[in-house]
N, C-alpha and C positions, 0 to 999 in steps of 0.2 A: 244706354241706348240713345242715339242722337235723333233728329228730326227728321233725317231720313230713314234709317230704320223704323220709326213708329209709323212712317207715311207708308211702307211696304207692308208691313204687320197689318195697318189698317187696310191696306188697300185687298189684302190676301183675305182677310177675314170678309169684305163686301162681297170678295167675286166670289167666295166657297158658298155661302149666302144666298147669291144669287144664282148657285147653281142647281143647288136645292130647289130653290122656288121654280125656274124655269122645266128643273127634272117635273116636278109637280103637275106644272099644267101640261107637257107632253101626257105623262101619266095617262093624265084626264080626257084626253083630248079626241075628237071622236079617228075613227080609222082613215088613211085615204089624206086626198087632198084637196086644196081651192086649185080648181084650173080656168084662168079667165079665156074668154076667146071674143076675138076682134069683130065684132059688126058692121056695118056700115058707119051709122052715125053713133053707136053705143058701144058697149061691151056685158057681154053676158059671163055669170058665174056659175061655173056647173063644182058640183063636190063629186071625185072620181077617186073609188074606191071598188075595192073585190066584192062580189058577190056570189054568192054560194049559186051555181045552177047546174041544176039532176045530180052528179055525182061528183061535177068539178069547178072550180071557179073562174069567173069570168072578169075582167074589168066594166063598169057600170060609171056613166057618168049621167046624175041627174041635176037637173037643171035648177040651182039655188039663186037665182039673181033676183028674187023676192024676199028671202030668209035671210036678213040678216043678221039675227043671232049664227045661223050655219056660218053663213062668211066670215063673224068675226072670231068666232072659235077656232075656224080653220086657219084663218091669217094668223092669230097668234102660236098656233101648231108652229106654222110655218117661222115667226121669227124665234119661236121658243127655240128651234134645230138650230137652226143660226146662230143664235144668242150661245147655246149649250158649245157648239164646237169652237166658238171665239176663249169662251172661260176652258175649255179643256186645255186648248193651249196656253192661255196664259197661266193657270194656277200653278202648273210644272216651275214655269220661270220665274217667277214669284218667289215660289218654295226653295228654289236652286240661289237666287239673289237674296234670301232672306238668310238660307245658310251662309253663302260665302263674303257675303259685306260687311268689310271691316267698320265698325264707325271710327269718325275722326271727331267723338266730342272730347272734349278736353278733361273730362272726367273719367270717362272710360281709358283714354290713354294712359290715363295718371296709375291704374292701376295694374298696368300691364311694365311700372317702372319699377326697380327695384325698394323695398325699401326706405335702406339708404339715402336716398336721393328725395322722401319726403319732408325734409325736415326743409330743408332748402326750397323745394315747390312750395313750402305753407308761408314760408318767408316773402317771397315772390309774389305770391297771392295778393298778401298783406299790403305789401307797396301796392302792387295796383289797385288795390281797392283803395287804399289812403288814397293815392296819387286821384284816381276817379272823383273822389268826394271833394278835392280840393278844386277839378277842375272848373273853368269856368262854363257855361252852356245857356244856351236862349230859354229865357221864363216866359210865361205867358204876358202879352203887352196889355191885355185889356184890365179896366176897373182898377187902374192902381190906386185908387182911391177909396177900394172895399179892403185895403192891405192894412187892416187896423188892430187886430190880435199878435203881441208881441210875443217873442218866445223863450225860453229860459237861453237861449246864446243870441238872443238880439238881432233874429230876422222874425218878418211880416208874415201871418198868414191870412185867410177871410173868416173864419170863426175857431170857434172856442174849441169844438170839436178838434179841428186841425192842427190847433196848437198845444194839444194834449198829444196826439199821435205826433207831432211834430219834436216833442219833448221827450217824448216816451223813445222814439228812435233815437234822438241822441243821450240821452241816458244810457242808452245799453248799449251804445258806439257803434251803431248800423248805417253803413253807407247810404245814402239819400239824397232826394234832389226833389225840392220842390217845383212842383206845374213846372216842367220839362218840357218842352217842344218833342211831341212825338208824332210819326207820321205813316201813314197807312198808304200804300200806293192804290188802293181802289175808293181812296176816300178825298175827297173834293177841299179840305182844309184840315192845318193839323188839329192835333187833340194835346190838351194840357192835363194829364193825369197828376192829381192828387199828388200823390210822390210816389217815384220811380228809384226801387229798392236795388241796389248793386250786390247781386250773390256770389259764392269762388262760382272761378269755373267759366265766367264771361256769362253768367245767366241774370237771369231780371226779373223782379216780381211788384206789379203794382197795387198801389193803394188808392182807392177813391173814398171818400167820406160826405155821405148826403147829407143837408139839411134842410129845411126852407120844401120839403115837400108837399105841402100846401098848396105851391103857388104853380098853376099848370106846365106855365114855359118852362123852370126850372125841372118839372118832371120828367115833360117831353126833351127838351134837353140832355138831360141822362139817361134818357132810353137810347134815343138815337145813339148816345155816345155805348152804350152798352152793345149794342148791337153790331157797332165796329169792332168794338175789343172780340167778341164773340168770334166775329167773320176774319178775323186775325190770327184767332188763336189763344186769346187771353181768355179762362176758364175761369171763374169762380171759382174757389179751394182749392186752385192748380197756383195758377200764376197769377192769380187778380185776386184782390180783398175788397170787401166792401163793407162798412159799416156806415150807421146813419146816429143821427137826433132822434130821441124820443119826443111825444107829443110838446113840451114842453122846455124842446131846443135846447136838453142837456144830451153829455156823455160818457158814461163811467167810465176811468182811467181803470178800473181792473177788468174791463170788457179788455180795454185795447194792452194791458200787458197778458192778460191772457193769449192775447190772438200772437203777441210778436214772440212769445214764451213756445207755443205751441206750432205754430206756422215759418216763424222767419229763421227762431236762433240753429235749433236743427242745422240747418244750412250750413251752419260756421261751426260744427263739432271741428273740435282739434285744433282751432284758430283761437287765436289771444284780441278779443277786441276790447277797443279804450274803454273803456265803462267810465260815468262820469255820474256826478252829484245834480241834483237838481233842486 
């Protein structure tokens, strides 16, 4: 299922949803309707509605331009109709687009190809993700002066923490890129995530690692950064990791091979990646 498809799925599942609720308050809602009528200088609200007289019924309009719990009941009546015949017609197309849209992510295609022809995609894969990890790309410019934790292949990270998942990824030969330049189009400057993990398939799963939570701006700091990942689309337990420092500014290396054992390798069933000594 590609990102379109989930956006339709999702979007099918708001409006059925909101169809419900809307049926709900028609449900509820009293008989009749809001009718305003023009004044001079104002406007009055009357609710017009049948009313039963001697054996037959009559239209009755009484004057509500004091009530307004009546008015707003009634208005909502009234957009509840509205609201109801917009979702009737769209869930149809929804439903009809949800059937017949082919996706074009590159994993679902893969399995509509023979075979045959996998052993070659897995080879293919492999170059690019090699090719990706060798490539060159924009690192974060600031603090290169907190670049002080070295790593078992001989780049810089800013803590102890970092350079354990730093080590830990390339031990098990996971594509990576340290504080990557990454960029949010509703967000006013880019974001340097932790390390930005290269999945088959052209997919992405980030890693962030706190520490120094003590210190408020460092908090605030990664909320706001949290809050973009969020508004993007980066999910915790989806496509984002996060792990921290205990009180005590350590971090257990079988936390972080648990997480890449359970969360990242999955990814690369059927793939041969470098594994290396550390």
């Amino acid at each position: 299922m590609d990102a379109f498809q989930k956006m339709i799925q999702l979007e099918l599942l708001k409006q059925q949803h909101m169809l419900e609720e809307q049926q709900q308050i028609l449900n509820t809602s009293p008989e009749g309707f809001l009718f305003p009528r023009q004044r001079k200088d104002s406007i009055s609200y009357y609710h017009q509605h049948k009313a039963r007289m001697g054996r037959g019924w009559q239209t009755v309009q009484t004057n509500i331009t004091s009530d307004y719990e009546m008015q707003k009941l009634l208005l909502d009546k009234r957009l509840a109709e509205k609201t109801i015949r917009s979702l009737q017609n769209n869930i149809p197309l929804l439903e009809k687009m949800q059937k017949q849209y082919l996706s074009v992510s590159l994993s679902d295609l893969i399995k509509g190809i023979p075979a045959n022809y996998h052993d070659l995609l897995r080879e293919k894969e492999q170059q690019e993700l090699k090719a990706w990890q060798n490539a060159s790309y924009k690192r974060c410019p600031y603090y290169p002066e907190r670049l002080t934790h070295r790593t078992a292949f001989g780049d810089y990270v800013r803590s102890k923490g970092e350079a354990i998942i730093a080590n830990a990824l390339y031990g098990y030969g996971i594509p990576n890129h340290y504080e990557e330049e990454l960029f949010f189009p509703d967000y006013s400057r880019p974001i340097y995530p932790d390390f930005k993990i290269r999945l088959p398939h052209e997919k992405y799963l980030y890693w962030e690692h706190w520490g120094l939570l003590n210190k408020e701006k460092y908090r605030r700091d990664n909320v706001e950064k949290l809050a973009a990942y969020q508004a993007n689309g980066l999910i915790i337990g989806h496509n984002l990791i996060i792990t921290q420092d205990d009180a005590d500014g350590n971090c257990q290396s079988q936390v972080i091979y648990d997480i890449i054992e359970k969360m990242i390798l999955p990814h690369f069933e059927g793939m041969i990646l470098p594994r290396r000594s550390i």
